[in-house]
C-alpha positions as CSV (number, residue, x, y, z in Angstrom):
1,X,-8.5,-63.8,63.3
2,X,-9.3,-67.3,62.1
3,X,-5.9,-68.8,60.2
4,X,-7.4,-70.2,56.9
5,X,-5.4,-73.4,55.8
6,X,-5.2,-74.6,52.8
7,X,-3.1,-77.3,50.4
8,X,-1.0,-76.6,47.2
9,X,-0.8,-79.4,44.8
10,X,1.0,-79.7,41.7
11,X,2.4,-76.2,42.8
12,X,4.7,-74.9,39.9
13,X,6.0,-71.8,41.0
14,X,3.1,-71.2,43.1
15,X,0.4,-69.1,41.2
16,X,-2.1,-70.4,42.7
17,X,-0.9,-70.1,46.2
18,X,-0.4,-66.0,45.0
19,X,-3.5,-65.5,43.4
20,X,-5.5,-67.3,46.8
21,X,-3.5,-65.7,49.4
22,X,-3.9,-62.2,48.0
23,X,-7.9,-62.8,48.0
24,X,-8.2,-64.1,51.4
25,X,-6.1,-61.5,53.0
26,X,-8.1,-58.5,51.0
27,X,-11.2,-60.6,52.8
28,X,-9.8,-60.0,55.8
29,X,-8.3,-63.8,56.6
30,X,-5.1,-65.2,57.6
31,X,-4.0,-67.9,55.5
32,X,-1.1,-70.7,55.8
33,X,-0.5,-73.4,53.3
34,X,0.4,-76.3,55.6
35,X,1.4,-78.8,52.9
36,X,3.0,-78.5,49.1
37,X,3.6,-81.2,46.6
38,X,5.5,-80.4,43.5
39,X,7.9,-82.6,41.7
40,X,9.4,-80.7,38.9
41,X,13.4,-79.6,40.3
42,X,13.3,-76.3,39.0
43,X,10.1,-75.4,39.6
44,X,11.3,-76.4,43.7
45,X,14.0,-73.9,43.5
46,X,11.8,-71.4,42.6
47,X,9.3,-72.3,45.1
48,X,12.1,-72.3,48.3
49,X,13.4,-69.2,47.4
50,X,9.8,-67.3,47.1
51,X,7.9,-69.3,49.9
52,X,8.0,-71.1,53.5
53,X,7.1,-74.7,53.2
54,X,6.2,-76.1,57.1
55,X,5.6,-79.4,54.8
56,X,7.0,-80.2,51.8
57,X,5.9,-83.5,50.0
58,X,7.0,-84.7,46.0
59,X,4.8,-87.0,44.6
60,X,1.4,-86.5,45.9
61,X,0.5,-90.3,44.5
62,X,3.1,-91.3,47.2
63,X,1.6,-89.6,50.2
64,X,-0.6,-91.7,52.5
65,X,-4.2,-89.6,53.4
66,X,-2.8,-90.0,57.1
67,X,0.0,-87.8,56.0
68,X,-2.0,-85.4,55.1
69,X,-2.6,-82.4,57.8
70,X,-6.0,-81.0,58.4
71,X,-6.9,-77.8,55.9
72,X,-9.9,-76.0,54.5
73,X,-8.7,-75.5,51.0
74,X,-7.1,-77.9,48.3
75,X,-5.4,-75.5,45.2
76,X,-5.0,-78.1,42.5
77,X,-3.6,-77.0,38.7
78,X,-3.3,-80.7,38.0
79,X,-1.2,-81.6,34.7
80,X,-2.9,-80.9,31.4
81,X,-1.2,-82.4,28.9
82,X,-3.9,-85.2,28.8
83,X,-6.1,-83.3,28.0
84,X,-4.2,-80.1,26.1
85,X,-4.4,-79.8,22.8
86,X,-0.6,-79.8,22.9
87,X,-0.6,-83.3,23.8
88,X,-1.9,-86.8,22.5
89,X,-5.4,-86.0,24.2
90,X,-5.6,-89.3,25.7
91,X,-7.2,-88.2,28.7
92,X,-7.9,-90.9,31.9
93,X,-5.9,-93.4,29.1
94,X,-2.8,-91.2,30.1
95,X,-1.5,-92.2,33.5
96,X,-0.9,-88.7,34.0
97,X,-5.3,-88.3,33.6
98,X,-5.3,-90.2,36.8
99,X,-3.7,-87.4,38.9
100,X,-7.1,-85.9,39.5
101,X,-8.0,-89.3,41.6
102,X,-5.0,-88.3,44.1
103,X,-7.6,-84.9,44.4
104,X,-10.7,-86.9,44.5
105,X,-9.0,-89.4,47.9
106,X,-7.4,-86.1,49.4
107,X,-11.1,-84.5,49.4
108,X,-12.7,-87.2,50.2
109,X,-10.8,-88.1,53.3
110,X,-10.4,-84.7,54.3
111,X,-13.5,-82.7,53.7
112,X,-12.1,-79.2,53.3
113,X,-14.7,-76.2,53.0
114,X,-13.5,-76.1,49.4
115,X,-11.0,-76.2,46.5
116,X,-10.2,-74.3,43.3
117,X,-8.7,-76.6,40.4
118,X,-7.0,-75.3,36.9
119,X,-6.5,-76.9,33.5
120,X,-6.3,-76.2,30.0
121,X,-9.6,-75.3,28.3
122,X,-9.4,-78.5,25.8
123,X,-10.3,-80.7,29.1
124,X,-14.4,-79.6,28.6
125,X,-14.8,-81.1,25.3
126,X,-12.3,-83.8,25.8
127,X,-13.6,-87.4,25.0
128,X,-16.8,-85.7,23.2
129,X,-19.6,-87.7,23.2
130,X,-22.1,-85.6,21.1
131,X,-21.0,-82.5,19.0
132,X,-23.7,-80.2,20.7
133,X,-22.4,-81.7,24.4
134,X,-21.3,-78.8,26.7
135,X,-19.0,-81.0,28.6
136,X,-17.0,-83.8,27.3
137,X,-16.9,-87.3,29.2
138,X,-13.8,-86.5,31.1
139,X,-14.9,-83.1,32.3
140,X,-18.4,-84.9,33.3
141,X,-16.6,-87.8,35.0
142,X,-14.4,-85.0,37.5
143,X,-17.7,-83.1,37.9
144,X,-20.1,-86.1,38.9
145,X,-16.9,-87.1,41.1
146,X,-17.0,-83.8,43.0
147,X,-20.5,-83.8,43.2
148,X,-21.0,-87.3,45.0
149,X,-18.5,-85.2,47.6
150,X,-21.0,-82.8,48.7
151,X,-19.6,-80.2,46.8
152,X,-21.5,-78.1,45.2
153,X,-19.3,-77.5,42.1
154,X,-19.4,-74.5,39.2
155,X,-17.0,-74.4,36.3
156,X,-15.9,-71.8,33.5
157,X,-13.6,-70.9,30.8
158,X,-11.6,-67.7,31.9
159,X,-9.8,-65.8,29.9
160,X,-6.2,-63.9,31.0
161,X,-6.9,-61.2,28.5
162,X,-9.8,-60.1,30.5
163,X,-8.6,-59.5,33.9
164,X,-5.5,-56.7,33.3
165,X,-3.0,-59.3,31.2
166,X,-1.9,-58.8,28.1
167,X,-2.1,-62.8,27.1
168,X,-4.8,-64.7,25.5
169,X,-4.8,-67.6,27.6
170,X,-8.4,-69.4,28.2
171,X,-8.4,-72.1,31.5
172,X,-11.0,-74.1,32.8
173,X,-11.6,-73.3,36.6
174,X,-13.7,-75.7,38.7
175,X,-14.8,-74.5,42.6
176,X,-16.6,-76.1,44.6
177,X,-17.6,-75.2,48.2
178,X,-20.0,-77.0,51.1
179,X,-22.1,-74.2,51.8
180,X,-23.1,-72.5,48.6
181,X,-22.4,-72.6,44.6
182,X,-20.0,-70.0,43.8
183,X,-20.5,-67.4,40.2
184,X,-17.8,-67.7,38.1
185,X,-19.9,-65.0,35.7
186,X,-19.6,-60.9,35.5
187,X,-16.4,-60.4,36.3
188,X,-15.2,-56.7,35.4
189,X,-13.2,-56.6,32.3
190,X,-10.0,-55.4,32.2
191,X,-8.1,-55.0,29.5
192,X,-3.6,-54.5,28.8
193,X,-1.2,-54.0,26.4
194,X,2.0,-56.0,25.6
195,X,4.4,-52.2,25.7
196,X,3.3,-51.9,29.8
197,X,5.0,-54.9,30.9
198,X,8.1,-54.4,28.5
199,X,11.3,-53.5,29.8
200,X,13.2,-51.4,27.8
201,X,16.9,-50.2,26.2
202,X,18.1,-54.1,26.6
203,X,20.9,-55.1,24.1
204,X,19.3,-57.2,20.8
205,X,20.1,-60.2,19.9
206,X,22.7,-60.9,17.6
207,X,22.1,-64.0,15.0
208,X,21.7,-64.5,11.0
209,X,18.0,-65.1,11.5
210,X,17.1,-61.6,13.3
211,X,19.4,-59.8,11.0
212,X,17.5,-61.0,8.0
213,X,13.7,-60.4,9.5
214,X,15.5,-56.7,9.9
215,X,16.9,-56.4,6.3
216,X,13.5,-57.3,4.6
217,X,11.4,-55.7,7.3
218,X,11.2,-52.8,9.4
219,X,10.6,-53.4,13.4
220,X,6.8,-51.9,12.5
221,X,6.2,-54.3,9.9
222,X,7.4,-56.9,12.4
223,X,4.6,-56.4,14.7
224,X,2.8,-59.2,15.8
225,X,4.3,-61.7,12.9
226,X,4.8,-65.1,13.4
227,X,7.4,-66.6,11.7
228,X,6.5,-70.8,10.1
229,X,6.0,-72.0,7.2
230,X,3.4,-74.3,7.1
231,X,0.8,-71.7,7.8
232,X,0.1,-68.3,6.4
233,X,-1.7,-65.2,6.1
234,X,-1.3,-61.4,6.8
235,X,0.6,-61.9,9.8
236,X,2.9,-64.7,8.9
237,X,6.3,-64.9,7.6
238,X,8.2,-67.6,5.8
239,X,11.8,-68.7,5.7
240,X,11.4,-68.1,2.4
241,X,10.2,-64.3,2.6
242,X,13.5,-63.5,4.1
243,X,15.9,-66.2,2.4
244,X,16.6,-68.2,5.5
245,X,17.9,-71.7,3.9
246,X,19.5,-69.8,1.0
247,X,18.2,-67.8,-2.6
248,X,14.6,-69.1,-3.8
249,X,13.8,-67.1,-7.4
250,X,10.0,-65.7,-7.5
251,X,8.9,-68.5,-9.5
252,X,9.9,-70.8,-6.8
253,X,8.1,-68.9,-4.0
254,X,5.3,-68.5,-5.8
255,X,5.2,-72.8,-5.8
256,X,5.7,-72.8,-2.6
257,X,3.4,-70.2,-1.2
258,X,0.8,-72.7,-3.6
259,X,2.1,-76.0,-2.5
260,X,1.4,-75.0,1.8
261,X,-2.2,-74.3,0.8
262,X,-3.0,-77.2,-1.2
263,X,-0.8,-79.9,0.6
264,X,-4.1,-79.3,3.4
265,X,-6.9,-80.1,1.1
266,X,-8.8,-83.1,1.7
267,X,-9.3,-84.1,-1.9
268,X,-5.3,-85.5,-2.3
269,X,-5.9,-87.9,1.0
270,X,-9.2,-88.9,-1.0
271,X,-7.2,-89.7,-4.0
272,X,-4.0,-90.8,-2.7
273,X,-6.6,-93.3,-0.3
274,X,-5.1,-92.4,3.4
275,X,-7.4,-90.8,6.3
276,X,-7.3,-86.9,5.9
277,X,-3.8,-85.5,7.9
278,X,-3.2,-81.7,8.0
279,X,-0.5,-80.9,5.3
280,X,0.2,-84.5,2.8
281,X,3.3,-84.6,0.7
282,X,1.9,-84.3,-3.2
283,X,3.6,-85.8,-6.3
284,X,4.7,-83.9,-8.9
285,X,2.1,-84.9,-10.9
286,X,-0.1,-83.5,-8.8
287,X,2.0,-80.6,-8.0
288,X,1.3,-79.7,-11.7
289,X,-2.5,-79.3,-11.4
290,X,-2.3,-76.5,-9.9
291,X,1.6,-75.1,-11.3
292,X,2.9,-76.0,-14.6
293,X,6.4,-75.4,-15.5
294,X,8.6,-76.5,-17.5
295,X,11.3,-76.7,-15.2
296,X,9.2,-77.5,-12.5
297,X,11.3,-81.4,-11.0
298,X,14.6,-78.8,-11.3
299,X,13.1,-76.2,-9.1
300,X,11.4,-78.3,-6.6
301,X,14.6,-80.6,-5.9
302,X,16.5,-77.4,-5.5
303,X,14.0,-76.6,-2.8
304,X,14.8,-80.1,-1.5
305,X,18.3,-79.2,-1.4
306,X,18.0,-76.2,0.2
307,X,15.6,-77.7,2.5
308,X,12.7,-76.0,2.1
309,X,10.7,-78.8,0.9
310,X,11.4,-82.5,2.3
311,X,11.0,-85.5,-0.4
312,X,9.1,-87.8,1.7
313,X,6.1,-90.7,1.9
314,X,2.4,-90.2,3.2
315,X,2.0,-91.2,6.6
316,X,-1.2,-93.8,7.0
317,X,-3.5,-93.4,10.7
318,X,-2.7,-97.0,13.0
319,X,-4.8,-97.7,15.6
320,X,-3.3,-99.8,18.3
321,X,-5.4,-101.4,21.7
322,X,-3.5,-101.3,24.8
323,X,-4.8,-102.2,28.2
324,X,-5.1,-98.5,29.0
325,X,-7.3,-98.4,25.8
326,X,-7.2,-97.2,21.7
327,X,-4.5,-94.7,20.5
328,X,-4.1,-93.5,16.9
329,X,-0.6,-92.0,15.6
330,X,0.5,-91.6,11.9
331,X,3.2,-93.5,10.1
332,X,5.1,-93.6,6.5
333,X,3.7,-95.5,4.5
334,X,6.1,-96.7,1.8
335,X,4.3,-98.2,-0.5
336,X,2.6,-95.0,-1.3
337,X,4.2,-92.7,-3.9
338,X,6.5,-90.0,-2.2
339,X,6.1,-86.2,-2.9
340,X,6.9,-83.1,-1.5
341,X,6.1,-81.6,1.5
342,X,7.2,-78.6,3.6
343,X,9.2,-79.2,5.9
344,X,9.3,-76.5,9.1
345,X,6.9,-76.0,11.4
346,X,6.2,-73.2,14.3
347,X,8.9,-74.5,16.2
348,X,11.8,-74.9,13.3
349,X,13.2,-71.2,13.8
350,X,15.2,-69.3,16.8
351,X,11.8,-66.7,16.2
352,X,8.4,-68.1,16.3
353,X,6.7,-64.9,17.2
354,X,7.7,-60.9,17.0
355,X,5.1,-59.5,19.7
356,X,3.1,-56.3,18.7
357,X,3.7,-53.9,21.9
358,X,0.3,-52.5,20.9
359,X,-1.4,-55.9,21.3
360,X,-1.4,-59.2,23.6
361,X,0.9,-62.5,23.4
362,X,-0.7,-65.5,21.7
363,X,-1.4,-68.3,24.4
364,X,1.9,-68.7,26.1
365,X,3.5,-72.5,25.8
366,X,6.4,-74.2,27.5
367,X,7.3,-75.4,24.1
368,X,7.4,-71.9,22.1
369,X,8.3,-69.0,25.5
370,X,11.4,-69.2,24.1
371,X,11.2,-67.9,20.4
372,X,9.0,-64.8,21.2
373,X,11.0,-61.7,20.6
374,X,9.5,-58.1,21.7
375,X,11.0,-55.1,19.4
376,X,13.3,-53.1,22.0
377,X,14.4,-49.7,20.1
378,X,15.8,-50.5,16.4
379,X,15.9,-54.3,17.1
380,X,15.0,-57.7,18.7
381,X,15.8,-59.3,21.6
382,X,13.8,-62.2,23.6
383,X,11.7,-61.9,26.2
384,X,12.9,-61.2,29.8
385,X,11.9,-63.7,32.0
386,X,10.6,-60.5,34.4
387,X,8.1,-60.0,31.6
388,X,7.2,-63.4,31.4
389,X,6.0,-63.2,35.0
390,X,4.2,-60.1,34.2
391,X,2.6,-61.5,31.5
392,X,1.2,-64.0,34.3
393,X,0.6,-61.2,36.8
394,X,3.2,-62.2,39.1
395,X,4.2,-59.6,41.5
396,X,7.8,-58.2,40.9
397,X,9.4,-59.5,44.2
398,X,9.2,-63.0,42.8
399,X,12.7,-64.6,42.8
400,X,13.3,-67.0,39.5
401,X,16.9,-68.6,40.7
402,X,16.8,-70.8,37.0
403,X,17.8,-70.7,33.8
404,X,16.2,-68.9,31.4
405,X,15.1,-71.8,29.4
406,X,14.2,-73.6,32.8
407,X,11.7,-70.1,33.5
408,X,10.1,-69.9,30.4
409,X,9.3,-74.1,30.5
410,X,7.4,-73.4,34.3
411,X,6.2,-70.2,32.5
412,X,4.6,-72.0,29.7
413,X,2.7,-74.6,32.2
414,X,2.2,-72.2,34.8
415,X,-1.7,-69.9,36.2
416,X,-2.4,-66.3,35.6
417,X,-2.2,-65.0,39.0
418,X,-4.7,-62.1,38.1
419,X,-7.7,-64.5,37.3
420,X,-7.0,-66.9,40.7
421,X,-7.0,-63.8,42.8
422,X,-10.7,-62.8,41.2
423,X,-11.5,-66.2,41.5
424,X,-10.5,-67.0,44.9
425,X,-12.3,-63.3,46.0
426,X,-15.6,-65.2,45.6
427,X,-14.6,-68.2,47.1
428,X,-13.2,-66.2,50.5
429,X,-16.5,-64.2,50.0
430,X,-18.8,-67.6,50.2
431,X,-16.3,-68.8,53.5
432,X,-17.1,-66.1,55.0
433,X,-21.1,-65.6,54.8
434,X,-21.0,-69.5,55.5
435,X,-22.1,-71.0,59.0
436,X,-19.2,-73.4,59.4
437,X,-20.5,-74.6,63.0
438,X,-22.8,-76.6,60.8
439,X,-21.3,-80.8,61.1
440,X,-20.6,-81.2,57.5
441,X,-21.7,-84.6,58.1
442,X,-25.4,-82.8,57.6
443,X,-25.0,-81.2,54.5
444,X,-26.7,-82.4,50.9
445,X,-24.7,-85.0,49.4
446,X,-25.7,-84.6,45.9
447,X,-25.3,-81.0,44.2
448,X,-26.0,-79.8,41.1
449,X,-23.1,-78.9,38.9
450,X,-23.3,-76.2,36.4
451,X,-21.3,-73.7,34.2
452,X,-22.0,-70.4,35.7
């Protein structure tokens, strides 16, 4: 049997090395991963104590191509945050963009059969030149890059939710191959719930926040709530709702269930005369438009106090050229009439999301893992990290020798093994109808890329 080799880069805890070996050995192949590069500290602990590692390499910037053994695959879930929309979105500007060069050399000098790369789905439309463009700039400039390889390359959004997990969590997958275009398109749909994954009869946690979601809610109601309080809806809860920063009366919830609505309309930037921003401290005057009240200053400083509301300035856009090109950020602007705003976000509370055992998790983030709570009998208690990893498909004989908050950060940048596996299945399917006697120093050049 013929020993498929391949190449993990920018490994994490090795979901793509899972999802590819489990294909290829179902297609009857051997496989061995003769080099890894990862530079993250926990996210090598938890690689050693899953995997062998003949070659283990850091930065893959650092490693010269002659370095490099001989393989037929390159896995590559290079970093996102250029492109997420998480991040600044500065794309090939951010020095961390340029990681997908170190793929474009290692291909290039090494000519595997093929690779299978991962990223967040904002890199398609990222650096947009046209609204009704498929493909952003950056996505076009990897593609054409591939191309002039002799690949011949297919992309598509894939979605967790569809192959047996119970996340919503969209990637971009690019595969490319020498001897044929592989179909991303007509995978069987498989669907999950949150409740099979769950472990169960584990203690609840014990804090003043999850004792007063409990005291105004019952664990049903709880179900699939997310607890901030710049946003709202059906399923959102405020720290007001439940009396977080201390007693609000119903007039004063009734402001402030007004003021998160109309803080986001366009018309104040208009007449304040800043660039539209997503939520702009307003005045009392113009606080009053919309609720009158005699006692309105009193109640709204209270809020202040309390810190529901933050007294603060509107923040004007700044452009600034650097050599690595334009970035835009927002900043006070004093000489613009403060007003209140609110103050916490997603991120402000121990709790950002109570899952719905019935449903799926949101998009799973390194920044957030840790404030999602599952109801476990008559209370809360956070996630295990075991159930992160199912959430990802991992198998259960995956070791996580870290902390929890060190799992849940790899969790939140890591691949859903599930989709690489289904992925990978038609890439080992293409190796092996292929003729690889063929000199690849015959094959077509130029390739057409498309999103099958």
């Amino acid at each position: 049997m013929k020993t498929v080799r391949f190449i993990d880069l920018f490994a994490g805890i090795g979901g793509l090395r899972l999802g590819f070996e489990e294909a290829f050995k179902n297609a009857g192949l051997k496989t061995e991963c003769v080099m890894t590069s990862e530079i993250k500290p926990h996210a090598l602990k938890v690689l050693e104590a899953n995997f062998s590692h003949d070659y283990f390499v850091g930065d893959i910037s650092k490693v010269k191509n002659e370095k490099i053994p001989d393989f037929d695959f390159l896995l590559g879930g290079f970093p996102c945050q250029p492109f997420s929309a998480g991040g600044k979105r500065l794309g090939f500007v951010d020095t961390r963009g340029t990681l997908f060069f170190e793929i474009e050399r290692i291909l290039a000098e090494k000519k595997p059969y093929g690779f299978i790369l991962e990223n967040v789905e904002g890199l398609v439309k990222h650096d947009l030149e046209n609204k009704k463009d498929e493909e952003g700039r950056t996505l076009r400039v990897i593609l054409d890059k591939l191309q002039l390889l002799g690949y011949k390359v297919s992309w598509k959004i894939l979605n967790a939710a569809d192959f047996g997990l119970p996340q919503e969590r969209k990637r971009i997958f690019i595969v490319g191959a020498l001897s044929q275009q592989v179909g991303l398109s007509d995978f069987p749909v498989k669907k999950n719930k949150i409740k099979n994954i769950l472990e169960q009869g584990l203690p609840p946690m014990k804090s003043k926040f999850a004792d007063l979601l409990l005291t105004y809610f019952s664990i049903e109601q709880l179900h699939g709530k997310s607890i901030k309080d710049k946003r709202g809806g059906e399923d959102n809860i405020h720290s007001w709702d439940i009396e977080f920063k201390g007693s609000v009366t119903k007039e004063q919830t009734q402001i402030l269930n007004k003021l998160f609505k109309e803080r986001r309309k366009k018309q104040w930037c208009a007449e304040i005369g800043i660039d539209w921003m997503d939520g702009i401290p307003l005045t009392l005057e113009q606080i009053k438009t919309f609720h009158d009240s005699p006692n309105l200053k009193a109640m709204l400083d209270d809020l202040v106090e309390k810190k529901y509301l933050r007294f603060e300035h509107p923040k004007s856009l700044v452009t600034e050229h650097t050599l690595f090109g334009t970035k835009t950020y927002r900043l006070e602007n004093k000489a613009l009439n403060p007003g209140y705003n609110i103050v916490s976000g997603k991120l402000s509370y121990e709790i950002n999301k109570v899952m719905d055992p019935n449903g799926i998790a949101p998009t799973l983030v390194a920044t957030d893992m840790a404030r999602l709570v599952v109801p476990d009998g008559n209370g809360l208690r956070r996630m295990t990290l075991r159930e992160g990893l199912r959430l990802f498909g991992y198998p259960e004989w995956i070791k996580m020798p870290v902390t929890d908050d060190e799992g849940f950060d790899l969790l939140g940048n890591t691949v859903a093994v599930s989709v690489v596996a289904a992925v990978a299945e038609r890439l080992a399917d293409a190796y092996n109808s292929s003729t690889l006697s063929e000199p690849r120093s015959n094959q077509v050049k130029s390739l057409p890329v498309a999103a099958l």
